[in-house]
Each structure stands twice: as C-alpha cells, then as structure tokens.
C-alpha positions in Angstrom: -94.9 59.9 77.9 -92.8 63.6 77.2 -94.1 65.2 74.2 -92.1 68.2 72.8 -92.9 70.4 70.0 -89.1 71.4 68.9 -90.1 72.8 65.2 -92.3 75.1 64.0 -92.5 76.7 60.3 -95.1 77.9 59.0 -97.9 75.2 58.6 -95.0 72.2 59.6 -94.5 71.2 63.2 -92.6 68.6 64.7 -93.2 66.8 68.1 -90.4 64.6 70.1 -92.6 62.4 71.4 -90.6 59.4 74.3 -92.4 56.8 75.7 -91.0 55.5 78.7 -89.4 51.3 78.7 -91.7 50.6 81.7 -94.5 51.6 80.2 -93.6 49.6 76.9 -92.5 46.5 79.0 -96.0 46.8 80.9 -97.9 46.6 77.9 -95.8 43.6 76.3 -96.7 41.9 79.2 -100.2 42.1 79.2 -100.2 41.3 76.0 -98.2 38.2 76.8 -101.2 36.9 78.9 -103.9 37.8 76.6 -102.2 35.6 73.9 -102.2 32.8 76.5 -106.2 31.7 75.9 -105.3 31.9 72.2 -102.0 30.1 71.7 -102.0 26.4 71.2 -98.3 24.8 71.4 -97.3 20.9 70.9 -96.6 19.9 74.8 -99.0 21.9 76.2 -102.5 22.1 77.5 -105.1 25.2 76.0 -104.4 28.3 77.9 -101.8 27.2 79.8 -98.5 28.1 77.3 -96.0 30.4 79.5 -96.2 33.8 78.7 -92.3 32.9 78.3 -92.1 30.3 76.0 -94.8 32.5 74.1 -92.4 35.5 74.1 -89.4 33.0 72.7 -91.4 31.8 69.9 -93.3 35.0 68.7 -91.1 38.0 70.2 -90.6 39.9 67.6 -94.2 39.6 66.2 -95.1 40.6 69.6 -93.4 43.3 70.6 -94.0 44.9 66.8 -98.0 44.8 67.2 -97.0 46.6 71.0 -95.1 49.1 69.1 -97.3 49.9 66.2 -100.7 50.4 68.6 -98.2 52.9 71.3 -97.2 54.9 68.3 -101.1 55.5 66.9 -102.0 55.8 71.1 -99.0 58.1 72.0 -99.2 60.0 68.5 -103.1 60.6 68.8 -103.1 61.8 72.9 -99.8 64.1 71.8 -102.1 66.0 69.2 -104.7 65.4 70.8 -103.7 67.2 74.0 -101.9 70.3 72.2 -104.9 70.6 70.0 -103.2 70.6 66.7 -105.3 70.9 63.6 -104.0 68.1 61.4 -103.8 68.1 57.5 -103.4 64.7 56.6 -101.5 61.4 58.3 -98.6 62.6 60.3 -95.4 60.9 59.0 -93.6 59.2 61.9 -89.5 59.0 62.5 -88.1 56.3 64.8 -85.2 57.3 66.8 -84.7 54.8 69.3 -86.7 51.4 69.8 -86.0 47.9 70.7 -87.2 46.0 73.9 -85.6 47.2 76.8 -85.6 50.5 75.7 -87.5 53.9 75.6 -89.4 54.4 72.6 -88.5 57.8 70.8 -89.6 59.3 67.9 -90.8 62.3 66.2 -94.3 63.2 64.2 -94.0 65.3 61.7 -97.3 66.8 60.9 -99.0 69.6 58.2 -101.5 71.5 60.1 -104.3 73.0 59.3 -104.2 76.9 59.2 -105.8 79.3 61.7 -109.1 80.9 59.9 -110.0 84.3 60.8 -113.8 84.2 59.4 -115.4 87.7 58.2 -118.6 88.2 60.3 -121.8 87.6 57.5 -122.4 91.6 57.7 -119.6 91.7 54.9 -121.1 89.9 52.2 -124.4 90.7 50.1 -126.2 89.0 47.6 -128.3 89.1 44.7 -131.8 86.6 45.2 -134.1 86.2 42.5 -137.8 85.3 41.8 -139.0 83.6 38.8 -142.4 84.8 37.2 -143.3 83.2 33.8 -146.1 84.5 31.7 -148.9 83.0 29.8 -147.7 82.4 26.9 -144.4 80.8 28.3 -146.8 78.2 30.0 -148.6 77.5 27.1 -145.7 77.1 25.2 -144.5 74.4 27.8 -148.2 72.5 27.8 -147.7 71.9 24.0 -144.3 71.0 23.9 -145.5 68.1 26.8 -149.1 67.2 24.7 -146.4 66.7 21.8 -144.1 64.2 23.7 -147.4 62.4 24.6 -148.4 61.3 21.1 -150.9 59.1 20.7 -151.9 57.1 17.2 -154.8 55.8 15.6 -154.7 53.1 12.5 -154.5 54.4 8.8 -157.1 52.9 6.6 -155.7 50.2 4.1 -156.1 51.9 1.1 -153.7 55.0 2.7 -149.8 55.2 2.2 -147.1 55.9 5.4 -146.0 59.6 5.3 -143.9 61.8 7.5 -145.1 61.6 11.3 -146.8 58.3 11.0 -145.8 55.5 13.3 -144.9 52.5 11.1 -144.9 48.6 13.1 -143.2 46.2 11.1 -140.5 42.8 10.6 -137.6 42.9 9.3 -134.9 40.5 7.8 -131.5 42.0 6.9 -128.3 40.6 5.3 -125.0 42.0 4.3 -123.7 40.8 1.4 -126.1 38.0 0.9 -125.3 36.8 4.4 -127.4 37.4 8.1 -125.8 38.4 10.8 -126.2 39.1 14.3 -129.2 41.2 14.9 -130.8 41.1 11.4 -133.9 40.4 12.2 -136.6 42.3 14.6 -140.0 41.8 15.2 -143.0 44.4 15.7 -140.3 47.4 15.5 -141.9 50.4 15.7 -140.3 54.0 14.3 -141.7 57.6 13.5 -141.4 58.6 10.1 -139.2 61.6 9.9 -137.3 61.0 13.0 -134.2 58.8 10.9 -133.3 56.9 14.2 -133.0 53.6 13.2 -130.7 53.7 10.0 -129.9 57.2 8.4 -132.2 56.8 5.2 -134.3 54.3 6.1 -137.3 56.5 6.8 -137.5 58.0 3.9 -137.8 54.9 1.9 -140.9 53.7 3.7 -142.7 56.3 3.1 -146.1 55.7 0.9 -145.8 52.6 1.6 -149.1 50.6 2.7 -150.2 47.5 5.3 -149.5 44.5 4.8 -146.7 45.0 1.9 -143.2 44.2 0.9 -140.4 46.4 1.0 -136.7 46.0 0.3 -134.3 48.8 2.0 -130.8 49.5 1.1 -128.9 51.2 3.9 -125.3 51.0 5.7 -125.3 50.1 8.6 -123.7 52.8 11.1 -120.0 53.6 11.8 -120.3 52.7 15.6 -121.5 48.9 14.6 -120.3 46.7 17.6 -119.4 44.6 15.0 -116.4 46.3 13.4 -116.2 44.6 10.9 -119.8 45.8 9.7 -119.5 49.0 10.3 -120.6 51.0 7.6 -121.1 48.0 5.1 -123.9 48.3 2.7 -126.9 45.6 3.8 -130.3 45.2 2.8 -133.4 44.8 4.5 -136.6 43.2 3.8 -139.4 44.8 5.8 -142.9 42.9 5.9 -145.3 46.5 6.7 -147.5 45.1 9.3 -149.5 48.1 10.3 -149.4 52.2 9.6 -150.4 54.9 12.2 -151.2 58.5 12.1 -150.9 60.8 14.2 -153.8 62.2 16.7 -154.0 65.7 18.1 -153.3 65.3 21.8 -156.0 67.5 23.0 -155.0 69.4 26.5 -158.3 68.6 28.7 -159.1 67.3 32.0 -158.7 64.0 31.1 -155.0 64.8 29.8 -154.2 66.9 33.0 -155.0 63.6 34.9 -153.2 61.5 32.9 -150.3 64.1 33.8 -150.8 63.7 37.6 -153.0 66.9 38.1 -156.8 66.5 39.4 -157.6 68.6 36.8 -156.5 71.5 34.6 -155.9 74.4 36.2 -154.0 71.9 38.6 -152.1 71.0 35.9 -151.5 74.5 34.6 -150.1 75.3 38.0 -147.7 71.9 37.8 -146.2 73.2 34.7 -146.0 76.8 36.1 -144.0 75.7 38.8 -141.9 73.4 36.9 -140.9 75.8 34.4 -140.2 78.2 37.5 -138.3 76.0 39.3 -136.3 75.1 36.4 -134.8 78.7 36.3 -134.6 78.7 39.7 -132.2 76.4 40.4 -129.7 77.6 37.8 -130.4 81.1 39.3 -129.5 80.1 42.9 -126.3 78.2 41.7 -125.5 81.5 40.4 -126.4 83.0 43.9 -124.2 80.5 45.3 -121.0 81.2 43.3 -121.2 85.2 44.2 -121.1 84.0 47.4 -118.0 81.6 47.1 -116.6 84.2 45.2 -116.9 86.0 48.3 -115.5 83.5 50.8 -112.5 83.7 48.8 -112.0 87.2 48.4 -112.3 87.8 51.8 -109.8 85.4 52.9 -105.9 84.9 52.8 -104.7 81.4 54.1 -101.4 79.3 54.0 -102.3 76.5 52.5 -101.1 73.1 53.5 -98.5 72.2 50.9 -99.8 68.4 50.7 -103.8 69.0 50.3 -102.5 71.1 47.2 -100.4 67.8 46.0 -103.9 65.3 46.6 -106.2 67.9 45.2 -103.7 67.9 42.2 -103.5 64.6 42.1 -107.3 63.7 42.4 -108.1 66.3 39.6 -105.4 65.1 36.9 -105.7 61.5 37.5 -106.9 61.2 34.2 -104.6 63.5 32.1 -101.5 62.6 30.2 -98.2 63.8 31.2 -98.1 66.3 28.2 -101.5 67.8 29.6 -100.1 67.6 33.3 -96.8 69.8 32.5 -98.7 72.2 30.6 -101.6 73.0 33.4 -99.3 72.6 35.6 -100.2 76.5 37.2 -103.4 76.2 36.3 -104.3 72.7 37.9 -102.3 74.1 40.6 -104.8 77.3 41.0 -108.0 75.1 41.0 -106.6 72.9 43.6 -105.7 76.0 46.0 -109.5 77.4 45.3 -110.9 74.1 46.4 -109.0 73.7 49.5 -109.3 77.1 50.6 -112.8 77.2 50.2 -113.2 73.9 51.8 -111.6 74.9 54.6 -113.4 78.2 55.0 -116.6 76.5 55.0 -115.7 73.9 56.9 -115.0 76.6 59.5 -118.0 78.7 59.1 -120.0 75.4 59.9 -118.2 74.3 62.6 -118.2 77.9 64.2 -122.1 77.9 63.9 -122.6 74.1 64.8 -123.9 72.7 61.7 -124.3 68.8 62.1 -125.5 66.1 59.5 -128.2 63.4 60.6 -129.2 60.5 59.3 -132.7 62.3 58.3 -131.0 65.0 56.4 -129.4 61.6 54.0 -132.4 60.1 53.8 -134.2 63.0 52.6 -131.7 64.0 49.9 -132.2 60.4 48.6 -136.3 60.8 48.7 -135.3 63.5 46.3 -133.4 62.0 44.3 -136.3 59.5 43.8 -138.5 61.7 43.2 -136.2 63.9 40.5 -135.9 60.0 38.5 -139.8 58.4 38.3 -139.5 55.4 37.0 -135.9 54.6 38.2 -136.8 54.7 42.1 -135.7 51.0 42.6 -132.9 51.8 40.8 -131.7 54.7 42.9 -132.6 52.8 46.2 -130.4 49.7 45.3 -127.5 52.1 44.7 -127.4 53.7 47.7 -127.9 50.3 49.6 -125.3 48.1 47.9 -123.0 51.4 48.3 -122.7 52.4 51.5 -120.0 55.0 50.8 -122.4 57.0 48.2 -124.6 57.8 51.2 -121.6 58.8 53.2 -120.5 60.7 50.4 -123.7 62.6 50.4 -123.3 64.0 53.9 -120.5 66.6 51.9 -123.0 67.7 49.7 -125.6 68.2 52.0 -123.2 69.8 54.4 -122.1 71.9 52.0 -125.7 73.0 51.2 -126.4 73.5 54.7 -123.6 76.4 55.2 -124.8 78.2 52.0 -128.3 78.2 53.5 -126.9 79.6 56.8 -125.2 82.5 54.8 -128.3 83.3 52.6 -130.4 83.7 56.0 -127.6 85.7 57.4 -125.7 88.5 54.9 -127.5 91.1 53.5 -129.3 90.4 50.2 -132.0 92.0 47.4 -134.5 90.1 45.8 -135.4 90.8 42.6 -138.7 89.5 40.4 -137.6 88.7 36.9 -139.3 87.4 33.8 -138.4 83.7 32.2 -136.2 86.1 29.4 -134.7 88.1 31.9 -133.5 84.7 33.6 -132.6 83.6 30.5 -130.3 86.6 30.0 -129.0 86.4 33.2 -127.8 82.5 32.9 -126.4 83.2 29.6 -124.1 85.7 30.6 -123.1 83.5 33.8 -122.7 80.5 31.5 -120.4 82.3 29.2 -118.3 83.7 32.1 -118.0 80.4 33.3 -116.9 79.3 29.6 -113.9 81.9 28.8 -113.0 81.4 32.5 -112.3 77.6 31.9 -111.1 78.5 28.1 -108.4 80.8 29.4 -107.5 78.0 31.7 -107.0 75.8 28.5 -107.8 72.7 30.8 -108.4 69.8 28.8 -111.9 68.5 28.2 -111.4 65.1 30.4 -110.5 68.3 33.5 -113.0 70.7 33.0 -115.9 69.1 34.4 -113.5 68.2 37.6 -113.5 72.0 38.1 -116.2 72.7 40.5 -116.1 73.5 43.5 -114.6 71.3 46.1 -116.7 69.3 48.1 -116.4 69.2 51.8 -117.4 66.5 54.6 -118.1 66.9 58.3 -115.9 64.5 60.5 
C-alpha cells in the first residue's frame, strides 16, 4: 500500500492512498475458498463448488465486498499510521478500480485541530459554602409538616369549609346526556385548592355527610373530548364523608416518619437539604466561570462540518423562517459547543481521565436515589436502553474534568448565607436570561443551549 498526503489547507487534508493488484487478487482469492464451505450449487456436492465456477456466478458481488473491507482496512492503517486526528467519516474518491487492477483512491478527511492547553495556573475560581440559619430551617420543617396533612372526621351535625378534605360520588351529564368519565367513586379533593373543576369547590362548601348536591360547572378547555370542551354539565355529588384538617405536630414520631431516628436527626436532614439545594446551583455557576474560561483562553479552527452537525442537531426542530433568522446566532452556539468539547476533551485525555463501568453505575444509584418511589422505573430505563447508559459516560466525563480543574486552579472559598446565595443565583439567572434574549432563539432552541456534551472514545 503507498499512502500520500498531496493536500493540505487548513483543517482539510487529502491522502492518495494505491493498493497494489496482487494484493487485491490475494485477498479475492481467499475469499473465493472461504465461500466454498458455504455455497451450495445444483450439480455439486457441499464444499466442493470451484472457487471458479463460484467467481463466474457471484464475481461482482465478490469482488465488491473485497473492495469495500480494503478501502475501511487501507483507509484506517493510512490515518492510523500518520496519526491524523479525524473530525467525522472521511469521504472516499475512487480513481481507478476493477479486477486486474490497482486500487487507487483518495480520502478526503476534516481533522481535528491541534490544542495548545493553558497550564491550570491561569484560571481561578470563585467556591462557595452554604450556611442556613435557624429560622430558614424552620421555615423548611413547616412548609414539609404542611405537605404531610393528615385528617380527622367532622362530626355530622358540621358543614365542609375551606381546607377540609371532602370524599364523595359523583354522576355527571352534559346536556342531559353521560359521557365518558362522568362518574367517579370515593373522589377525594381539598376545599380551596379548585383542582378538579374551576368552581366546583366553592359550591361544596357547608355542605354536610351523607347529603345531595347538584353542581353546575364547564368542563375544562383541554377536554380530550373536543367536543366537550368547555360545555356546561352538571354533577350530582352524593357527600359521603367530610374531614378537617389536623395540626401536623413536628415531634419524634414525625421525624421518623420522615426517615430521621429522631429530631435533631431530622433537623440536620433538612439542614442539609436546604444546603445542598443552593449548592448545586452555586457550583453550576462555579462551573460556567470556568468554561467561560476554557473559552477565553483558547483560539481554534474549527472543523467546518462539526459546525454544520452541531447546527443541524440544535435546529432540528425549528422552522425554516426561525432557521434563516438565527442563522449567526445558531451558528455561534454551535462553535461554543465544539470548541469547548474539544478543549475538554483534551484536557482529559492529557491528564488520563477514563470512565468505568463503576463510575455508570454509580451515577444511576443516584439517580435512584434523587426519584424515591420511581427506582424500578429508572432501573428498567437504563436496562431496556442501553444507549442512555452509554450516553451517560459524556456527562460523567464531562463532570470528571471539571473536578480535575477545581482541584487544580487557584480558587477562594467563600461562606455565604441562604439570601446571599439567593442573590448570587438571581443575578446569574438573569445573565443567563438577556444572554439567550439578545440571542432571540426561539423557545423550542433555548433549552438546546447548554453546553455541549462530550464522550470519551
């Protein structure tokens, strides 16, 4: 094989790659009597078809499977041996080919550009610790004793008000006439909430057990049914049973029902949740001054057809009105993600980053436990998709560089109270806002806008 590298401009290179007729008649040959345990022909016994009547019969097929696996061999050792950073397939031209003949061709590739990474001494960052007061906390307890109501049974003699939990039957019709869904059993609903009908709360209220009551309503404006959307129907409700309320008193036995062993346990859960809440937004913003950063710091050619995938990837969505008039802007984004995919990608290769199966595994555990209730659910995801947990390994590779640079640059930490955080997300959230508003992406792009996410081969 003679490889030649002939053109070279900028991030474009073409090879003149020749593969000799020997070698290609070699490898048709072998081929011939591989095909000859496999190839049953009228007149002839299992395995013993000549490689030439073979060759008169399926030639052509033959010799274009040869072809097609000494241009992906040939084409792989060429880069492979002149260590060319590829970005994307290489696009292949044939030149000469038939049986009998060389094999020439050339590979036209987009390459990858050559990273000069800034040593970690050059960046700085801003850390910050979380400490929530008091009152903060005990804010947080009752806003948790409150979504844990408990209720206790009215007397008979009492009427429903606002905040009692009302159990009752109901049969509906529209226009004189049932339809589907109009009637329920044992529905429950919490005066003063109005989220089963707009309106219907308010007219069961003083009602008492056991009694009749006839509700007008329309029914909502998103009815499945379109043709009963917003109609006028009327429900008879049969009032089984009335709650009230009862004070959800914050106690030992509440903290266990919570998880904790006991109170100040449980004081400490919530103290850590409400930390770790702030936390996280506060270290995304740590993360973005430090992409921020990355990008500063670097100038890089960018491959002209990443830009055109990234593009296409982001605006797959989008009208052709909203494409021509991002146009730069979807244009901008896509650069920012590719350059700062590529940087990273560097910066963990250079420092030997790697991925195991542990580091998946555990990302899922977290998952889990971020979702009670839905663990099964998660699980069965990530098994009947097998490219989710692939996926994964860019996010947690991702991650994994970040980490590296927050052990490495120089940084401040900085204690801060729950307001001060507050203050500091706001701001970062508004940034964030006029950034993407002087954009003027549309709203199906915007949430596409992040950064890119990268994977380790």
């Amino acid at each position: 094989m003679k490889v030649n590298i002939h053109s070279k401009k900028g991030l474009k290179l073409t090879m003149s790659i020749i593969v000799d007729k020997k070698t290609i008649q070699n490898k048709l040959d072998k081929k011939l009597i591989e095909l000859q345990s496999q190839v049953n022909l009228k007149g002839f016994r299992p395995g013993k078809v000549p490689p030439l009547v073979i060759k008169k019969q399926f030639g052509k097929a033959i010799y274009g499977e040869v072809v097609d696996n000494i241009l992906k061999e040939s084409s792989s050792k060429a880069i492979s041996d002149n260590k060319i950073r590829i970005a994307g397939t290489p696009k292949i031209d044939l030149k000469t080919f038939g049986e009998g003949k060389d094999l020439n061709y050339e590979l036209q590739i987009d390459t990858l550009p050559e990273i000069k990474l800034k040593p970690f001494e050059n960046y700085k960052m801003q850390n910050f610790k979380v400490s929530s007061e008091e009152k903060t906390i005990n804010e947080k307890i009752k806003e948790i004793a409150d979504q844990h109501k408990s209720f206790e049974n009215r007397n008979e003699s009492e009427v429903a008000q606002i905040g009692d939990q009302i159990i009752f039957d109901y049969s509906a019709t529209v226009e004189n006439k049932k339809f589907e869904g109009s009637e329920g059993k044992d529905v429950k609903i919490e005066l003063g909430k109005d989220l089963f009908l707009k309106g219907f709360d308010e007219q069961l209220l003083k009602t008492k057990k056991d009694s009749l009551k006839k509700i007008k309503v329309n029914l909502p404006a998103n009815h499945p049914k379109k043709e009963l959307a917003n109609k006028p129907s009327e429900f008879e409700c049969k009032i089984k049973n009335i709650k009230k309320q009862v004070k959800t008193i914050v106690d030992e036995k509440f903290a266990k029902q919570m998880g904790a062993s006991n109170l100040v346990e449980f004081k400490k859960m919530v103290k850590n949740q409400i930390e770790s809440q702030y936390t996280q937004a506060l270290n995304a913003i740590t993360k973005k001054q430090i992409l921020d950063q990355i990008e500063k710091f670097h100038e890089l050619e960018l491959p002209q057809n990443l830009i055109d995938n990234e593009i296409k990837v982001m605006t797959q969505h989008l009208s052709k009105e909203d494409l021509e008039k991002n146009k730069k802007n979807n244009e901008k984004i896509a650069k920012t993600r590719i350059k700062l995919g590529l940087i990273l990608n560097e910066y963990g290769e250079k420092n030997r980053i790697q991925i195991s199966e542990t580091d998946v595994k555990d990302e899922i555990q977290k998952q889990i436990k971020n979702m009670p209730g839905q663990e099964k659910m998660v699980i069965d995801y990530y098994q009947k998709n097998p490219s989710a947990a692939q996926s994964l390994k860019g996010v947690i590779y991702e991650e994994k560089i970040i980490d590296l640079f927050k052990t490495k640059i120089k940084s401040s930490t900085k204690t801060i109270s729950i307001k001060e955080a507050e203050e500091i997300i706001s701001k970062s959230n508004k940034a964030q806002a006029d950034q993407s508003k002087s954009q003027k992406l549309p709203s199906k792009a915007k949430d596409k806008t992040k950064t890119k996410k990268i994977s380790k081969k």
